[in-house]
C-alpha positions, -999 to +999 in steps of 0.1 A: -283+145+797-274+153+762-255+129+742-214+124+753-195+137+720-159+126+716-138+156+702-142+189+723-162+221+703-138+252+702-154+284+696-138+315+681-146+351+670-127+384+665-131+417+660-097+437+651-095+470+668-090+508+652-064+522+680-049+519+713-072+544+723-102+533+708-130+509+725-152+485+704-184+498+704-194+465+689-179+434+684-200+411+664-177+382+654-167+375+689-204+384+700-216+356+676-190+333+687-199+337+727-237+333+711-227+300+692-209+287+727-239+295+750-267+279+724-250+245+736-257+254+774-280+256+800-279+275+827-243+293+833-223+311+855-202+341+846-176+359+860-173+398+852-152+408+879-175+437+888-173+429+928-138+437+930-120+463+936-098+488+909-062+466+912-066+439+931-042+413+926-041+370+929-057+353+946-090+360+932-118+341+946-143+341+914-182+330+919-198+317+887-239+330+898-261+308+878-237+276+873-247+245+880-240+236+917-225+268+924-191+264+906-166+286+924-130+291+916-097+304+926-072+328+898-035+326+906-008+342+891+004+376+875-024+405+868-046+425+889-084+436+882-086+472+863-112+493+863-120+517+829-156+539+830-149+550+794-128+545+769-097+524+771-068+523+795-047+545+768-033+511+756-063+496+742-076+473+769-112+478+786-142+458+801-166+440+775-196+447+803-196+466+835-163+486+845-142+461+860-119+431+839-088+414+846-056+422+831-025+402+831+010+409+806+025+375+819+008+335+828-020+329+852-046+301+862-076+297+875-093+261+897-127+254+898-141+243+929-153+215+904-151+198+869-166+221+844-170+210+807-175+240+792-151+274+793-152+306+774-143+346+775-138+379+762-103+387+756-092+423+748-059+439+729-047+405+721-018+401+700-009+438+692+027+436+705+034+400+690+016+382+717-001+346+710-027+334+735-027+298+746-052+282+769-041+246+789-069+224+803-056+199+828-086+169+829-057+148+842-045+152+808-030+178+796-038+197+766-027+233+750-045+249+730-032+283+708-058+308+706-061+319+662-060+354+674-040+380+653-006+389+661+009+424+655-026+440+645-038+476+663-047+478+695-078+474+710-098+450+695-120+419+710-120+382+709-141+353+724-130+319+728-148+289+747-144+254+745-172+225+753-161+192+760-190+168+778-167+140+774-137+156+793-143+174+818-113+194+836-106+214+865-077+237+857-071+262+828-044+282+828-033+310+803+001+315+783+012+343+767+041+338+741+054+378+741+052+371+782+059+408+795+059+431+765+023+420+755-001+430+783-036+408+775-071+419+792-099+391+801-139+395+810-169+378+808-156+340+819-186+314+816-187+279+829-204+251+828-208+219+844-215+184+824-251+185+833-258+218+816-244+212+782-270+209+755-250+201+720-271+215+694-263+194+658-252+212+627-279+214+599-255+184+581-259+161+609-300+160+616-297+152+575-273+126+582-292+112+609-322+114+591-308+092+562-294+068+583-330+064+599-346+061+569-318+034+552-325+017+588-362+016+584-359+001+543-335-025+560-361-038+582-388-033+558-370-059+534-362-085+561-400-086+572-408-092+531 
């Protein structure tokens, strides 16, 4: 098991969108963001909400395929799955893969079956209509979290944001939405992970920090033995 880190990684990328109307056709920032969050994984589970059905409401039973001991998990709340071939909705929200995502204008939450330390997703036409996104973890503890993402920008753009904490585990989020019922919010792509898959790859700066305390470490017990 990789080493237990103390604070949790947050990851964040956006891409602004060009129009209600208009779907990403890339989205690299958030892309390289999701990228970032997986590289400290093994082996997870997403959720793309392709096996349900056009509007289907909470209770969602979500499956996790890949996750370490089958995570599994249950959505309450306010929203209902949507389904867009092509395009957008006509108010800038749409999948980031497949057909299907959920979509939600007030608060929702979803339980894992199971503690999971690592959580990320897409989220689409956040913030257009003065909406802030804020993600709560219950670990016992409770922590809020305010997604950066811009507020009052066009329509139709994509974010990801995914948090990794080995040393915390938690078995709730649930998701806020400051402009609650005027700012509707779209979600795809959720990724879990369990304790035993997380793999936290060092920055560049810490191998060379490492590296000099090894070698100050070494000269240490080099003198002593003189």
């Amino acid at each position: 098991m990789a080493p237990v880190f103390g604070a949790p990684l947050i990851f964040f990328g956006e891409d602004l969108g060009i129009g209600e109307g208009t779907r990403l056709l890339s989205f690299p920032n958030a892309l390289a963001a999701r990228n970032s969050f997986l590289a400290n994984l093994v082996g997870v589970g997403t959720e793309n909400f392709e096996g349900f059905a056009d509007d289907t409401g909470a209770p969602l039973s979500l499956t996790f395929p890949g996750s370490s001991g089958s995570i599994t998990a249950t959505l309450t709340g306010t929203g209902a799955t949507n389904e867009v071939v092509s395009g957008t909705n006509g108010v800038g929200r749409y999948p980031t893969s497949g057909n299907i995502y959920w979509e939600s204008g007030q608060t929702f939450a979803i339980q894992f079956s199971a503690p999971v330390a690592a959580f990320g997703f897409y989220g689409i036409d956040i913030g257009d209509f003065g909406g802030q996104l804020t993600v709560t973890r219950n670990s016992g503890a409770i922590t809020t979290f305010t997604v950066p993402n811009t507020v009052n920008g066009s329509g139709g753009g994509v974010l990801f944001w995914g948090i990794i904490d080995q040393a915390d585990p938690f078995t709730q989020v649930a998701f806020g939405n400051t402009a609650a019922g005027t700012d509707f919010f779209g979600f795809d792509d959720m990724t879990v992970g369990d304790v035993e898959q997380v793999n936290i790859v060092p920055e560049p700066g810490t191998y060379a920090m490492l590296g000099a305390g090894l070698l100050a470490l070494g000269l240490l017990r080099r003198r002593k033995q003189q």
